[in-house]
C-alpha positions as CSV (number, residue, x, y, z in Angstrom):
1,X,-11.1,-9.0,-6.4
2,X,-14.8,-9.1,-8.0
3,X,-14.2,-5.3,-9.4
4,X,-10.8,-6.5,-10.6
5,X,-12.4,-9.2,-12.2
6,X,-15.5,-7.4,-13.8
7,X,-13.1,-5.0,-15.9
8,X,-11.9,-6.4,-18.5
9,X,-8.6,-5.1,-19.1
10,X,-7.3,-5.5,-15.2
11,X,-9.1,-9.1,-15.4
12,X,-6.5,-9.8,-18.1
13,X,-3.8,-9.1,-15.9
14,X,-5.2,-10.6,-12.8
15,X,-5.8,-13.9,-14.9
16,X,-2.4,-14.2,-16.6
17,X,-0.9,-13.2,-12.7
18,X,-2.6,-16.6,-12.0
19,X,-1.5,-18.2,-14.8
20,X,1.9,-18.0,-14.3
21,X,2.6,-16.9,-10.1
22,X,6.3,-17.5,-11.1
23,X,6.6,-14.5,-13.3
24,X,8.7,-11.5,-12.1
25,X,5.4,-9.6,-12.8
26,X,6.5,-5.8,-12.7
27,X,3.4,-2.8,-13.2
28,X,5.5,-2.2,-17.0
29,X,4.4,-6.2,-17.6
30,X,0.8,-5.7,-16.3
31,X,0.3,-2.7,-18.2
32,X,1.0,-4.7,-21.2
33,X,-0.8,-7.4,-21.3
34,X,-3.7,-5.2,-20.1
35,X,-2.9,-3.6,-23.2
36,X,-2.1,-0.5,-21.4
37,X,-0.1,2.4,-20.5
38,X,1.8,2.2,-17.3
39,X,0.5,5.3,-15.9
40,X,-3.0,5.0,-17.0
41,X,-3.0,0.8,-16.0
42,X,-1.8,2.1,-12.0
43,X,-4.4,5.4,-12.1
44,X,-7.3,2.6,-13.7
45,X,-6.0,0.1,-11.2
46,X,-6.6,2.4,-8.3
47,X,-9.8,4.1,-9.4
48,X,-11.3,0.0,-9.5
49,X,-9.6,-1.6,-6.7
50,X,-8.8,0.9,-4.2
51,X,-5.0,0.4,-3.6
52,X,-2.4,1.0,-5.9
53,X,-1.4,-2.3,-8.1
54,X,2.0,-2.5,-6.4
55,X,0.2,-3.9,-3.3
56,X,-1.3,-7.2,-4.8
């Protein structure tokens, strides 16, 4: 969670998945509010964390 964290554009999504748990949060809505691409948020999110976002 610390790498997540220390990159700003997946800590945007990780923080605003804490926000609101309640959300139907889908890799499209990540992506946005990351302020990225699908495909490049899931290949970013994996080179980072290590598992693909769909496992959080």
């Amino acid at each position: 969670m610390l790498a997540e964290l220390a990159d700003e554009r997946l800590a945007k999504a990780m923080m605003a998945m804490h926000a609101r748990p309640e959300a139907a949060w889908t890799l499209e809505t990540l992506a946005g509010v990351a302020t990225m691409s699908r495909s490049r948020f899931a290949k970013h999110f994996l080179d980072i964390v290590g598992l693909p976002p769909w496992t959080i």
